[in-house]
VEXDREN-2710 file (C-alpha; in Angstrom, 1 decimal):
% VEXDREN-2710
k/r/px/py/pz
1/UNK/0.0/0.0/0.0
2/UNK/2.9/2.2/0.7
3/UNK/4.4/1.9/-2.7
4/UNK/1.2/2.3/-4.5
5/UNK/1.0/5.9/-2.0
6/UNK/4.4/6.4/-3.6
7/UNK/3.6/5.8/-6.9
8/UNK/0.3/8.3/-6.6
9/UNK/2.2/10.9/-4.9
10/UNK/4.8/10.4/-8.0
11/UNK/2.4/11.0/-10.4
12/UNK/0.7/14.5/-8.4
13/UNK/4.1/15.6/-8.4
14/UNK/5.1/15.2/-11.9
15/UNK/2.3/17.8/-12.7
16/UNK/3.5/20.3/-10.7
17/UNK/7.1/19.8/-12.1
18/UNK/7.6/23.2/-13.0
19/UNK/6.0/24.7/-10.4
20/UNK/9.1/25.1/-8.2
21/UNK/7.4/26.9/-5.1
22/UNK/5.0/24.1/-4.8
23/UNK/7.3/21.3/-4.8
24/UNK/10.0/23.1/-2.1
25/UNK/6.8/23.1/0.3
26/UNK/6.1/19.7/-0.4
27/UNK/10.2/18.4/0.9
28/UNK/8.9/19.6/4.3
29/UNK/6.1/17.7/4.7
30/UNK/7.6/14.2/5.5
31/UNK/10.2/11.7/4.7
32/UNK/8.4/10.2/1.6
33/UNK/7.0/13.1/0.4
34/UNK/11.0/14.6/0.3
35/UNK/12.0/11.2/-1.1
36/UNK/9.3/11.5/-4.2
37/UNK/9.8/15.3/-5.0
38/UNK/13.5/15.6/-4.8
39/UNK/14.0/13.4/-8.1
40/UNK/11.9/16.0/-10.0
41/UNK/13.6/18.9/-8.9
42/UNK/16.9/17.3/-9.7
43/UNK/15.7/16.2/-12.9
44/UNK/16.6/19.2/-14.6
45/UNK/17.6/21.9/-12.2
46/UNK/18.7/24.3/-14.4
47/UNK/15.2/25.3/-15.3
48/UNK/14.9/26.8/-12.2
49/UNK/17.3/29.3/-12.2
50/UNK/17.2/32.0/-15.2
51/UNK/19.9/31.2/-17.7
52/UNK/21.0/33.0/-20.6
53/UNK/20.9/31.5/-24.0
54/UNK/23.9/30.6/-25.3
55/UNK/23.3/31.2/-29.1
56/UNK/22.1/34.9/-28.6
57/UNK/25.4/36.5/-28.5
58/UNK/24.3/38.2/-25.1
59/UNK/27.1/38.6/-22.6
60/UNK/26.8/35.5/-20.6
61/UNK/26.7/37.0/-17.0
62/UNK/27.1/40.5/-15.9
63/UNK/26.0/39.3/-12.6
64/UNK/26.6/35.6/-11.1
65/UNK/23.3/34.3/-9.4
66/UNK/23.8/33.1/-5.7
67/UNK/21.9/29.8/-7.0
68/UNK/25.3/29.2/-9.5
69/UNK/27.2/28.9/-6.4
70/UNK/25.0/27.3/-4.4
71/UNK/25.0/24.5/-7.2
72/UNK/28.5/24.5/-7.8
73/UNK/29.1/23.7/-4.1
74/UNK/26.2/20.7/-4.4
75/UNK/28.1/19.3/-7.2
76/UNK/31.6/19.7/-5.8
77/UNK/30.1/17.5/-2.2
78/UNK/29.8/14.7/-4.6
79/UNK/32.8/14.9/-6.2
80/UNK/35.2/11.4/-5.4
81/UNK/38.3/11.6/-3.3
82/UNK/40.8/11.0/-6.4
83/UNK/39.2/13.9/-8.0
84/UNK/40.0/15.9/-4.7
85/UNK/43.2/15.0/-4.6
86/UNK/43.6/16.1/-8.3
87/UNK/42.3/19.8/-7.9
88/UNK/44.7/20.0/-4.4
89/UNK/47.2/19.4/-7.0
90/UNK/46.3/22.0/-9.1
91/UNK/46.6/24.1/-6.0
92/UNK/42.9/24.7/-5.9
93/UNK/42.5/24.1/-2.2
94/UNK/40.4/27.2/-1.5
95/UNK/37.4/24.6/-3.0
96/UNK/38.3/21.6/-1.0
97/UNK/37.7/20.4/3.0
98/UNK/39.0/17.5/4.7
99/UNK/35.6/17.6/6.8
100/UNK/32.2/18.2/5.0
101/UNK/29.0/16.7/5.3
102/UNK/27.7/14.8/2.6
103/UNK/24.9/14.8/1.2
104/UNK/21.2/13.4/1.9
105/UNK/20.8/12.4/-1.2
106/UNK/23.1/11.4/-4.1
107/UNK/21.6/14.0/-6.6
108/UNK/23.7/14.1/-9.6
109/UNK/21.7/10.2/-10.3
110/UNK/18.6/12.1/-10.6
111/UNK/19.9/14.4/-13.0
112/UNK/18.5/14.1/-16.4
113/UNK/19.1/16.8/-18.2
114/UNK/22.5/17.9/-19.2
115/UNK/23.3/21.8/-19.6
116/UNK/26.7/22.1/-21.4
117/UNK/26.1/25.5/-21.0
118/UNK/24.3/25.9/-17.6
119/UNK/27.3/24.0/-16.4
120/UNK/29.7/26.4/-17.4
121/UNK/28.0/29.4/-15.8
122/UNK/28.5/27.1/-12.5
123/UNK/31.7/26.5/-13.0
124/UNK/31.9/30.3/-13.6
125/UNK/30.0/30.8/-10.1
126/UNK/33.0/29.6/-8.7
127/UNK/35.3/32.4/-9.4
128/UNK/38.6/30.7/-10.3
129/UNK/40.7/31.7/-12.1
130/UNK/40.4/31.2/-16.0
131/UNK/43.5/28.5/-16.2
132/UNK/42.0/25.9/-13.9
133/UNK/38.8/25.9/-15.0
134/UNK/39.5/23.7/-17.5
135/UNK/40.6/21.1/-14.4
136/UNK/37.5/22.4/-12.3
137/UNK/35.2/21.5/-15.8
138/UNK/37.3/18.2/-16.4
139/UNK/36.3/17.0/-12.8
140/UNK/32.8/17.3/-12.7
141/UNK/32.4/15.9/-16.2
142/UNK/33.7/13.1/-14.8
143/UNK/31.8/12.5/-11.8
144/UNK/28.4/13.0/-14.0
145/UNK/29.8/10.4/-16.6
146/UNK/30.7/8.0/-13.8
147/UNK/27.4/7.9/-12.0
148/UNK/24.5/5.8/-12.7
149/UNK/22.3/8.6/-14.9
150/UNK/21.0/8.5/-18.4
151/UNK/21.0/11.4/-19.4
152/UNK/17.5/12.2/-21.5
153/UNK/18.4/15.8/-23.3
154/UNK/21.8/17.2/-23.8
155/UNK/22.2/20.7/-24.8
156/UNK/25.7/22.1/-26.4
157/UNK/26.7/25.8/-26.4
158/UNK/28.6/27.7/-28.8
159/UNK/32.0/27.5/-29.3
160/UNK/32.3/24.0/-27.0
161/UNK/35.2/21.5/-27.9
162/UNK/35.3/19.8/-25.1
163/UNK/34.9/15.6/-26.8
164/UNK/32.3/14.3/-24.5
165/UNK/32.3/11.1/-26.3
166/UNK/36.1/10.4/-25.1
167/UNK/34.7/10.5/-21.7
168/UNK/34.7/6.8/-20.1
169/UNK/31.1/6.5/-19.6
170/UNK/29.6/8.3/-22.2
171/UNK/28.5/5.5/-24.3
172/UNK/26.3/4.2/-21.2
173/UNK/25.2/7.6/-20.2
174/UNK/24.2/9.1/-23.8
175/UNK/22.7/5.5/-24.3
176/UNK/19.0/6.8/-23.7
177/UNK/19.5/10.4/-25.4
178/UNK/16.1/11.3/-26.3
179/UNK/16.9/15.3/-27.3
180/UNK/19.8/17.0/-28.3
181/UNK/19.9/21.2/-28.6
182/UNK/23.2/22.5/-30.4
183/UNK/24.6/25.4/-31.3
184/UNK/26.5/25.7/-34.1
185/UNK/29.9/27.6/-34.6
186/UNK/32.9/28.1/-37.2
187/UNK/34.8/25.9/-35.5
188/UNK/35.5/22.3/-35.7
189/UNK/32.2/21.2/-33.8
190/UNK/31.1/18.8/-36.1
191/UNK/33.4/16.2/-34.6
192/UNK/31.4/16.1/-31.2
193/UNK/28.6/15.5/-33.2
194/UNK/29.7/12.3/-34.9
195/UNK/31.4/11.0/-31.9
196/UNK/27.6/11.1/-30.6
197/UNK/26.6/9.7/-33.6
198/UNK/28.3/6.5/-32.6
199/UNK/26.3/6.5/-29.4
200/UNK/22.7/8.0/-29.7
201/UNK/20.2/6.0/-31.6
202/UNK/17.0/6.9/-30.1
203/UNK/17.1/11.1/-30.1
204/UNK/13.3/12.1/-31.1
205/UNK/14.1/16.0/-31.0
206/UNK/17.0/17.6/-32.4
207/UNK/17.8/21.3/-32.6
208/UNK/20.2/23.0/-34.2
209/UNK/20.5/27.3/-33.2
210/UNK/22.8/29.0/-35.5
211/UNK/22.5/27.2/-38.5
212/UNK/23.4/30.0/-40.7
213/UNK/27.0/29.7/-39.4
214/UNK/27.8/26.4/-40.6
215/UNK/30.0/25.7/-42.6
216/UNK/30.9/21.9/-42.2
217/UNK/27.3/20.0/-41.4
218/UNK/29.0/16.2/-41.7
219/UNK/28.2/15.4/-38.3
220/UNK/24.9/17.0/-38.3
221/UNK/23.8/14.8/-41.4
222/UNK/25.3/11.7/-39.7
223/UNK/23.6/12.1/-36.2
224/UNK/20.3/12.7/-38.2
225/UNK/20.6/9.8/-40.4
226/UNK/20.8/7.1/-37.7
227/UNK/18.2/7.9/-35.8
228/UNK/15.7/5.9/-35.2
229/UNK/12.7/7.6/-34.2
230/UNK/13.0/11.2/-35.4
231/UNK/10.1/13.0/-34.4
232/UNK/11.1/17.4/-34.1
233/UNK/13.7/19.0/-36.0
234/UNK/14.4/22.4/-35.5
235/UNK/17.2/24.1/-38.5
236/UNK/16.9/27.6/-36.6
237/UNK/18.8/30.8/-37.6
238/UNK/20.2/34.2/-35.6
239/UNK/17.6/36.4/-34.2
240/UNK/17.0/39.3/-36.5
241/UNK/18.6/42.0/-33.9
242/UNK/22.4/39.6/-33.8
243/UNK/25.4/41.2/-34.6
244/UNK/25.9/38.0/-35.6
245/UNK/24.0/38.0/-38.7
246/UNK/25.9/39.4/-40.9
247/UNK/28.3/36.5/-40.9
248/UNK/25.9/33.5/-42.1
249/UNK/26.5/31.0/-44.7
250/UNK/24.5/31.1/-47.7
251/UNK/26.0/28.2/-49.5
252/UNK/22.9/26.5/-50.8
253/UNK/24.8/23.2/-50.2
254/UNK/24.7/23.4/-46.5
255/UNK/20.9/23.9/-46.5
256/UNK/20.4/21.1/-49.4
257/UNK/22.0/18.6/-47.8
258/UNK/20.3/19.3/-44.5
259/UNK/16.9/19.1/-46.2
260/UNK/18.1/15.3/-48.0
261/UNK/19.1/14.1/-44.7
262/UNK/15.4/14.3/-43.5
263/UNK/14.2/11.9/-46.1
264/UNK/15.0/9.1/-44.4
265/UNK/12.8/9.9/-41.7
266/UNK/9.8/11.2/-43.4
267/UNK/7.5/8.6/-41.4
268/UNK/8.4/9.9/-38.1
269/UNK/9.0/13.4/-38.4
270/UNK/6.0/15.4/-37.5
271/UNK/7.4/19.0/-35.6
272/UNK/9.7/21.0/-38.5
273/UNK/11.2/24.1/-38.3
274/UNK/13.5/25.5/-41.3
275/UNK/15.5/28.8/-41.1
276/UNK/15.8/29.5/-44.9
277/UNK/14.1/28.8/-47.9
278/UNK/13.2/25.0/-49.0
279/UNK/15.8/23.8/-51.9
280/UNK/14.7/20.4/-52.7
281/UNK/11.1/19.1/-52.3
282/UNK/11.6/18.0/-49.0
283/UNK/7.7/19.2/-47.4
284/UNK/6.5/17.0/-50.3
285/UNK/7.8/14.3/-48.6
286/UNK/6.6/14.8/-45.3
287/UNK/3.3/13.9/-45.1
288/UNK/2.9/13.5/-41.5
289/UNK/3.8/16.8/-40.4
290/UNK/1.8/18.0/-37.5
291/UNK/3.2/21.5/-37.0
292/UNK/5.8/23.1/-39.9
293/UNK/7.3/26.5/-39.2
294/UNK/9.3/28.4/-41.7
295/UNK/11.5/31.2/-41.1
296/UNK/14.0/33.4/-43.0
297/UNK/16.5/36.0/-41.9
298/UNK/17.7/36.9/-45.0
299/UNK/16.1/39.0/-47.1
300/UNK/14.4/36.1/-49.4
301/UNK/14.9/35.6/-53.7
302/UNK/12.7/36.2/-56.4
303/UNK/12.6/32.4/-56.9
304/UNK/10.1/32.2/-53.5
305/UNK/7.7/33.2/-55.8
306/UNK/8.4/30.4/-58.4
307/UNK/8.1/27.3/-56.3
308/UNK/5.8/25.8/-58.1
309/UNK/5.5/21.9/-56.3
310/UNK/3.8/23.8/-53.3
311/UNK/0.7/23.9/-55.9
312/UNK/0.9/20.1/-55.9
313/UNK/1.9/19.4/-52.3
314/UNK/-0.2/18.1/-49.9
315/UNK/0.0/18.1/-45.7
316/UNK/-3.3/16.4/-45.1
317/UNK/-2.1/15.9/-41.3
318/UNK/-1.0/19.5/-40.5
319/UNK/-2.4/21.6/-37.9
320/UNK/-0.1/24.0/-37.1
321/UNK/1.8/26.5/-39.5
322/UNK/4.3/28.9/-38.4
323/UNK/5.9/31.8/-40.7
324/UNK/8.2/34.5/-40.3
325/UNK/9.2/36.8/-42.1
326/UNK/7.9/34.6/-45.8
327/UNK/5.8/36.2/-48.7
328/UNK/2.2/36.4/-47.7
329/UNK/1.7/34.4/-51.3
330/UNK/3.5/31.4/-49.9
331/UNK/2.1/31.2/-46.9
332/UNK/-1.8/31.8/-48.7
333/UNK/-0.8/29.0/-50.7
334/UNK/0.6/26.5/-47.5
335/UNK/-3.1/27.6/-45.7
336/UNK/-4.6/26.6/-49.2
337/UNK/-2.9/23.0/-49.3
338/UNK/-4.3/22.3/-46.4
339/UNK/-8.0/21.9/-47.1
340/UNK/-9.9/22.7/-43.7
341/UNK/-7.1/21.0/-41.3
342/UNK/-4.9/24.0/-39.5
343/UNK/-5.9/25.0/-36.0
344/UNK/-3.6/27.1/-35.4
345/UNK/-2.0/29.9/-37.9
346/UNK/0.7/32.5/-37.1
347/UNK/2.1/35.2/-39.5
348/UNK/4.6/37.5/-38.5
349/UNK/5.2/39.6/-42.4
350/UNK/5.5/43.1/-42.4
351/UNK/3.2/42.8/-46.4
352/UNK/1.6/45.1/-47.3
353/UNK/-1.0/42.5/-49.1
354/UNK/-3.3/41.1/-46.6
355/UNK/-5.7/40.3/-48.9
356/UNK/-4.6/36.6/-49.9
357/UNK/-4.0/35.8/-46.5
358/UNK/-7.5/37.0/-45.2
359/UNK/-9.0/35.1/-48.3
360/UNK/-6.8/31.5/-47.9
361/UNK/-7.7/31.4/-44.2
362/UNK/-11.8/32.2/-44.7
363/UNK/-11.8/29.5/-47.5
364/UNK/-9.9/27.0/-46.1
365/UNK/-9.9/27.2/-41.9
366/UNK/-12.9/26.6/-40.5
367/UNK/-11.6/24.4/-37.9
368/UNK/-9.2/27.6/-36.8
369/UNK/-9.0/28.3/-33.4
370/UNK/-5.9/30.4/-32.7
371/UNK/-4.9/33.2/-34.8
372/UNK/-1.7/35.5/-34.7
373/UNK/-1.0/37.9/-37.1
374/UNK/1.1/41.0/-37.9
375/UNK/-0.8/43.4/-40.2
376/UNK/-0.1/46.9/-41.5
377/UNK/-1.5/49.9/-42.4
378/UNK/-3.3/49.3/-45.4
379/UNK/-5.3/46.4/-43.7
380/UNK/-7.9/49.4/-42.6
381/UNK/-8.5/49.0/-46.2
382/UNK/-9.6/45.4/-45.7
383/UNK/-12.2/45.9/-43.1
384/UNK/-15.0/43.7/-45.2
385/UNK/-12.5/40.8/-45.6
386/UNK/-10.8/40.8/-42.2
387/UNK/-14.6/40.5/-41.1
388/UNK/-15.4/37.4/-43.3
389/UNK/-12.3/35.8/-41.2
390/UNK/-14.0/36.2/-38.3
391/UNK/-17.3/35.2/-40.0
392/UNK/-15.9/32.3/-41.2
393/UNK/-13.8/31.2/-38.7
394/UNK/-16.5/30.0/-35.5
395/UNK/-14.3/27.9/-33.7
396/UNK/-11.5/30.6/-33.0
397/UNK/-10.5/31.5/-29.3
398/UNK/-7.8/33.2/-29.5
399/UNK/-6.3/35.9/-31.9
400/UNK/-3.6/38.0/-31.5
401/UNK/-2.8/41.2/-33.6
402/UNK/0.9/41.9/-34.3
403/UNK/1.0/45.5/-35.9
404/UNK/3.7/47.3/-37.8
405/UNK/2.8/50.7/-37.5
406/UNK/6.6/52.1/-36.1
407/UNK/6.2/54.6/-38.6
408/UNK/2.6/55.4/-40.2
409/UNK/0.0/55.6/-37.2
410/UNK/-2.5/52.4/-37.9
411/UNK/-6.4/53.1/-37.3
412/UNK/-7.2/50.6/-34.3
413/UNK/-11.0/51.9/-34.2
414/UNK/-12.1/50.6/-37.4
415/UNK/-10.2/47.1/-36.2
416/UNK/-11.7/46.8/-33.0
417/UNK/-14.9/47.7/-33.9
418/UNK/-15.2/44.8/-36.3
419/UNK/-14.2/42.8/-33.4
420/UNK/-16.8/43.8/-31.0
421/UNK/-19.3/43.3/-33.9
422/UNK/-18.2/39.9/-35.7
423/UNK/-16.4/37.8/-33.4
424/UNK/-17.5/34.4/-32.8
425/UNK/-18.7/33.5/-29.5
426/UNK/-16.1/31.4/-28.4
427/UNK/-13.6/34.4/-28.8
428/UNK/-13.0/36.8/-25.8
429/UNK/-8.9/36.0/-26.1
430/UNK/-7.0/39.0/-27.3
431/UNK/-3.5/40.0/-27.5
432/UNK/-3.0/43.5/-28.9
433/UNK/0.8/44.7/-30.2
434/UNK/1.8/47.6/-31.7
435/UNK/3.4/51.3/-31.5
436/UNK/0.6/52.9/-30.1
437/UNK/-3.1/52.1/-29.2
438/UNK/-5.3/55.1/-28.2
439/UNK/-7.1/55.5/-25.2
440/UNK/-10.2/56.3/-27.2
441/UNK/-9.9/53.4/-29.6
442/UNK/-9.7/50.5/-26.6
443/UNK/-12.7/52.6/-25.0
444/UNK/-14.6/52.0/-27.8
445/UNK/-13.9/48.3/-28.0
446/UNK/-15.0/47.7/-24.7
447/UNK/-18.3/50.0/-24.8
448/UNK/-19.3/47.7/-27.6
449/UNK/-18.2/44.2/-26.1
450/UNK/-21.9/43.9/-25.0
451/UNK/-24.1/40.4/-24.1
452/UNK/-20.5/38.4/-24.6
453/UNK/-18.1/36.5/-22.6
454/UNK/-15.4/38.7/-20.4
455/UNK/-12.8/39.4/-22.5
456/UNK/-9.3/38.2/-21.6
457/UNK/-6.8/40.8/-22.9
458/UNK/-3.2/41.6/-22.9
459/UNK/-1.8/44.9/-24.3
460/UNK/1.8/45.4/-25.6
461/UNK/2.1/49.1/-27.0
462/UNK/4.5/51.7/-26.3
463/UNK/2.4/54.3/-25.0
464/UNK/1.5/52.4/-21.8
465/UNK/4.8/51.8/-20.8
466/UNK/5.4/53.6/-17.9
467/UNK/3.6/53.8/-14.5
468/UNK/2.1/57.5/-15.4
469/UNK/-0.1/59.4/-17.5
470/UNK/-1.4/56.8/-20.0
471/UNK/-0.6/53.3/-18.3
472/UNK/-2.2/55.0/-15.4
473/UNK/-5.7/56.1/-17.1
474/UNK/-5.8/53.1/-18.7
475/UNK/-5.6/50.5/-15.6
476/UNK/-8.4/52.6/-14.1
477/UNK/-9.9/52.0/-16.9
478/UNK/-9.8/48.2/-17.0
479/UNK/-10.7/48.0/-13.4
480/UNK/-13.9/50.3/-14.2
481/UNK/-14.9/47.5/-17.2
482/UNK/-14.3/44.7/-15.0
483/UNK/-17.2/45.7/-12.5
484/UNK/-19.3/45.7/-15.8
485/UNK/-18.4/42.5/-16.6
486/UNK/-16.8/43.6/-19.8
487/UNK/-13.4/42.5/-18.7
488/UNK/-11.8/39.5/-16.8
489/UNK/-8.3/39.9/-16.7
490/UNK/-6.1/42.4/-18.4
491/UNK/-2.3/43.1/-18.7
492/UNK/-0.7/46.0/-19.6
493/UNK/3.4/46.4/-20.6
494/UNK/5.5/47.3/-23.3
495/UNK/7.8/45.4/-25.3
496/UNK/6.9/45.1/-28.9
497/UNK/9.8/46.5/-30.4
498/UNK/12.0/43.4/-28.8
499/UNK/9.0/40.9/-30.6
500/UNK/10.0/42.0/-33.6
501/UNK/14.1/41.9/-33.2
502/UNK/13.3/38.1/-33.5
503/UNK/10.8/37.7/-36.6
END
């Protein structure tokens, strides 16, 4: 019976996984509780502390979070007594006691997730000095490949060469490897890559950040090819605000040969996201695709427009479809291939013509029910159409409105007006972004929200972005329509500039 408690409490807990504040309160409560939880939080601790993305080109740390150190010092209690007597050789005694107490629990066996990059920061934490960290690193790699853990998800950081496949125990510990994330460099990192390849047979999701930048993809191809199960592949570029951008690849061999290695896995692959512009035919080979998202962060060729096989291709499974930054005719003609299946649609384009896009998704989408889109100015011209969307579209509950109006002002009364008028019932969900939103324009939305659900609304615009003057008038605002009724919840902040740094 006690097990079976066990086993119950396991399963409670695993839903509250990333609620960290609920599972701290639950160590305290007794000896089994503690015994259950603990696992989960060590699973993958690094999701609870904030880490900084290691393919951004950010600085990495302009100031070292207490919880680095407390880690590092967790980690370092578990490190063996030869490893000890190694750093004391180093001279790195300020690290090491002859007396310590040792841990309740040996937590580096519930650890699960492996963050190349998250580890480094730790190390980091530790503040010594840059020519023994390499010893420091070597260490602690070696007390995680020696202990009993398979490791689940491994994620690899820029500019890494350390070979973990040389380690003595990777082959057992990489053994279960279900997802890889790794960032790519102009460096020699294909080699860690196919040493892995030798190892990992069963990844199901494999990333790839900085694709743009390679320009040696050998391992890449080969750790794709022998998988076995291939589910998610993500090919993703810089962010649009990088530095970094101006230094990517665009030898259309790189991409091409990406793209082939896929065919081999066009049963299992259902999650795809491509940075650049399809070369071969490859989508007409994936038939199973659930969600596709396409991206480009270079400004794209005539030949977008000539890609004729998308007028024969057919995704009869896909839901979801993702662009950014790809001709509104492409993406009117993905919508159109899909004959009625896509529930969810986001467009991020600053185009001019909205038209196709309004018409593909009212002839095609009736099963939508989440909606983001960027529009501009000239969209008040398309009042008639943008209503037969909504018209047309009586399943959607959520639909967010990404506008580019940095430079022309765009009418938001003629928009939100339609809104309050045509909106199906089952959408009171709204996310509003732009330069600027009047006071008088969201006033007149919610006079007109009338016999409908409360509306659930976040605004992003730069004109409510301090704690005075407009921000001010319109929280009282809010609080004034939900005593109506009119509104259930409402945020207010100001950061659409940063959304679109990474369209």
């Amino acid at each position: 019976m006690s097990k079976l408690n066990k086993d119950v409490l396991f399963l409670i807990f695993e839903e509250l996984k990333f609620d960290k504040k609920s599972l701290y309160s639950c160590l305290y409560v007794n000896r089994t509780w503690c015994e259950t939880v603990v696992p989960i939080l060590w699973r993958n601790p690094g999701q609870y502390l904030t880490t900084i993305n290691s393919c951004t080109s950010v600085p990495i740390l302009w100031k070292i979070p207490s919880q680095y150190l407390i880690l590092f010092n967790v980690i370092f209690l578990h490190l063996s007594k030869e490893s000890k007597d190694i750093l004391k050789k180093q001279e790195i005694n300020n690290l090491i006691t002859e007396i310590y107490q040792r841990p309740l629990f040996n937590y580096i066996n519930f650890w699960k997730y492996l963050d190349l990059f998250l580890i480094e920061n730790i190390i980091s934490s530790s503040k010594i000095e840059e020519s023994k960290k390499f010893d420091i690193r070597d260490e602690i790699l070696k007390l995680f490949f020696s202990s009993n853990v398979k490791f689940i998800h491994l994620s690899i950081p820029q500019d890494y060469d350390f070979q973990l496949h040389h380690i003595p125990g990777a082959e057992r510990c990489f053994s279960e490897l279900e997802s890889l994330s790794f960032c790519c460099d102009f460096g020699n990192c294909q080699n860690i890559l196919n040493g892995l390849a030798r190892i990992c047979k069963s990844i199901r999701k494999f990333r790839v950040d900085n694709v743009h930048f390679c320009t040696n993809n050998s391992g890449i191809n080969k750790l794709i090819e022998v998988q076995k199960k291939l589910n998610n592949v993500s090919f993703i570029g810089p962010y649009k605000g990088s530095r970094a951008i101006i230094n990517i690849i665009e030898d259309e061999s790189i991409y091409k040969s990406l793209e082939e290695s896929l065919i081999k896995h066009v049963d299992t692959i259902q999650y795809l996201r491509m940075d650049w512009i399809p070369i071969t035919r490859i989508l007409s080979y994936l038939v199973n695709l659930f969600r596709l998202e396409i991206s480009t962060c270079l400004p794209y060729p005539t030949n977008w427009n000539e890609l004729d096989y998308l007028k024969d291709l057919s995704l009869p499974n896909l839901k979801i479809l993702i662009t950014r930054q790809v001709p509104i005719k492409i993406t009117a003609n993905l919508i159109e291939i899909t004959k009625g299946q896509l529930t969810e649609i986001s467009v991020l384009y600053n185009d001019a013509d909205s038209k196709n896009l309004f018409k593909a998704i009212c002839q095609n989408c009736s099963n939508l029910k989440y909606l983001n889109l960027s529009l501009s100015n000239n969209t008040n011209l398309l009042t008639s159409e943008f209503e037969n969307l909504l018209i047309s579209c009586q399943l959607l509950n959520k639909l967010i409105i990404d506008v580019v109006d940095f430079d022309i002002m765009f009418n938001w009364d003629k928009l939100l007006l339609i809104l309050a008028k045509s909106s199906p019932t089952s959408l009171f969900t709204f996310e509003f972004h732009s330069g600027r939103i009047n006071l008088e324009d969201i006033i007149l939305f919610f006079d007109n929200w009338t016999n409908r659900n409360p509306m659930l609304l976040e605004i992003d615009s730069d004109n409510y972005c301090n704690e005075f003057g407009d921000k001010k008038q319109l929280e009282d605002l809010i609080e004034k329509y939900k005593v109506k009724g009119i509104i259930k919840k409402c945020s207010v902040h100001s950061n659409t500039r940063s959304r679109w740094l990474f369209l």
